[in-house]
N, C-alpha and C positions, 0 to 999 in steps of 0.2 A: 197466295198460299204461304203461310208460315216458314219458315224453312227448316225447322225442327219435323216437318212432316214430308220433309226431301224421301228418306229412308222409303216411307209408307207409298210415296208414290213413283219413286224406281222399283219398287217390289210390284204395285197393282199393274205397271204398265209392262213390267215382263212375266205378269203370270205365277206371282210369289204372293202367296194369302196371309205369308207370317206377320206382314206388316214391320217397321221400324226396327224392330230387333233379331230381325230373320238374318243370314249371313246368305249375302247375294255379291256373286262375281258369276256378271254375265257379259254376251259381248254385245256393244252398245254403238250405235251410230252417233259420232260427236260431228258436230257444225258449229260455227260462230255466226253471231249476226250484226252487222255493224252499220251502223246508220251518222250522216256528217249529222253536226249539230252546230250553231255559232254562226258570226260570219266566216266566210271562204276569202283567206287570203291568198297575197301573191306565192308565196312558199307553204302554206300552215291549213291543214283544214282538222280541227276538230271530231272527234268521233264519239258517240254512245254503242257500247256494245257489251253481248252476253253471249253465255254457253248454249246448247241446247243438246242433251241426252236423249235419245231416242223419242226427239218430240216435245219433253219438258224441259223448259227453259230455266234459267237460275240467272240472276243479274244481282247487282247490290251497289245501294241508294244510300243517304242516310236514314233510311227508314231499316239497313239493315239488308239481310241476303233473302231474297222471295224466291217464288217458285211461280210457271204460268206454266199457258201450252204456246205451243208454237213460239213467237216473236212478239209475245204481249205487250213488253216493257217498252218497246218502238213505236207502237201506235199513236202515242202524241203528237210522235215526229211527224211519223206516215201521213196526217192529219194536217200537219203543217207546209204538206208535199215534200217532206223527203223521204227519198228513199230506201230500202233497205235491201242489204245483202248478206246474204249467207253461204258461205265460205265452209267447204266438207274439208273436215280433219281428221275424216277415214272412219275404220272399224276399230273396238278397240274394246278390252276385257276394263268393266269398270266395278268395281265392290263399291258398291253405295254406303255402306257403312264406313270405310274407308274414308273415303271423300267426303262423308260429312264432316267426321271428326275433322281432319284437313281445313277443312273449308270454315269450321266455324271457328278452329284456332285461329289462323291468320285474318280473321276476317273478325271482329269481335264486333257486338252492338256499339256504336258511338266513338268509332274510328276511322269512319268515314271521312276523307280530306277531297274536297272536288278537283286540285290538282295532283296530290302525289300517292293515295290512296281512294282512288276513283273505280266509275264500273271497267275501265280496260285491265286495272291493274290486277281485278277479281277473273276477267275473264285469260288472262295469261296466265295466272298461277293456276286456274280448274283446267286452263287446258294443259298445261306442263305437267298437271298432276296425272291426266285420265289419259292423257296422250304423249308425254313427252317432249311435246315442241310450245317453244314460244310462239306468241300472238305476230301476226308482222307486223314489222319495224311504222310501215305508214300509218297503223292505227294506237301506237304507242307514243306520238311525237310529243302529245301535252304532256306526259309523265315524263318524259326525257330532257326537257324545259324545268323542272322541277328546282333541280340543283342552282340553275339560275332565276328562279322566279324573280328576284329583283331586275334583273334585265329585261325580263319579257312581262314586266307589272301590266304594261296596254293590253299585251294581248290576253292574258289571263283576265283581266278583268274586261274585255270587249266581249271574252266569250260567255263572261257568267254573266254578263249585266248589271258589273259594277257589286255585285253581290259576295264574291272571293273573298272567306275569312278561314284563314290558315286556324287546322284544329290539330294542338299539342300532341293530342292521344296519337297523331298521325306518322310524327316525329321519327326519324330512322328508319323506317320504313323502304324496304325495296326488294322487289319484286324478281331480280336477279340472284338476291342474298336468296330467298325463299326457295326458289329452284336448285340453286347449287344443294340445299339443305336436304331436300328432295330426295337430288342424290346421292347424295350419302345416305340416306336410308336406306334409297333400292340396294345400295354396295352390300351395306350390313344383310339385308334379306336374303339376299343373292350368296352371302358369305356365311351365311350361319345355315346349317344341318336345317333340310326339309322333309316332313312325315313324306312318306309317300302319296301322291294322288292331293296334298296340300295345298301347295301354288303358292305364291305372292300375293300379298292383301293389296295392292297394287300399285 
């Protein structure tokens, strides 16, 4: 599913018929799903993983940010015998409209880097955004290699199959910078005069 049609299908799945430009902050069950991928080293194991909103999942490839049901984007793996786990990161008030805009800023078409703008780094910022917490640290290890890719040239290219070509658009790029940024908006929201009965866009 497109992901321009994110909006239209957090509103149909909680019962909101405005579709895409309805203003929706409902409270939402978030999970992660994280499946190894690559060879399994002695220190190092690889991951694939995505968000999942009350059932609809969101990952991003370079084909871009999708949408499925359940743990769609894993089943190659599933397929390959690995497999997957999902990880609850609670209850949580999410504006759909919110988190698109969010999601499709920092996330743009053809910025996809399979080491330092990969699906962990998508699924850490949506969950930093809809939940406040980071991804954990063991399914973040490729990206945190990033800074040294020269050093760990084997293992980034053992896990892609030799196919690892660093993409510019990716460049400065980090996922900690995004969160702090985060914050400082909640600050500003939290600081600036609320209508009453309003809230936080989230």
């Amino acid at each position: 599913m497109p992901f321009v049609l994110l909006g239209q299908a957090l509103a149909s799945m909680n019962g909101n018929k405005e579709g895409f430009n309805a203003p929706l902050s409902t409270m939402c069950r978030v999970q992660i799903a994280v499946t190894p991928i690559g060879p399994k080293l002695p220190t190092f194991q690889a991951y694939h993983s995505s968000i999942i909103i009350d059932g609809v999942e969101f990952s991003w490839s370079a084909q871009g940010i999708s949408t499925n049901n359940g743990t769609a984007s894993h089943h190659m793996l599933n397929m390959r015998g690995r497999h997957t786990t999902v990880l609850e990161a609670g209850a949580h008030v999410v504006d759909a409209a919110a988190f698109t805009r969010k999601m499709d800023w920092y996330f743009q078409m053809g910025t996809y880097d399979w080491l330092k703008k990969n699906c962990n780094a998508f699924t850490d910022v949506a969950l930093y955004c809809v939940a406040g917490q980071r991804m954990p640290t063991k399914y973040r290890r490729l990206e945190r290699i990033a800074d040294s890719a020269d050093k760990y040239t084997h293992v980034v290219q053992a896990i892609s199959g030799g196919n690892y070509r660093p993409n510019p658009r990716a460049y400065g790029f980090d996922a900690a910078a995004v969160a702090r940024e985060l914050d400082r908006e909640r600050s500003l929201l939290l600081a600036a005069p609320q209508w009453m009965g309003a809230g936080l866009r989230f």
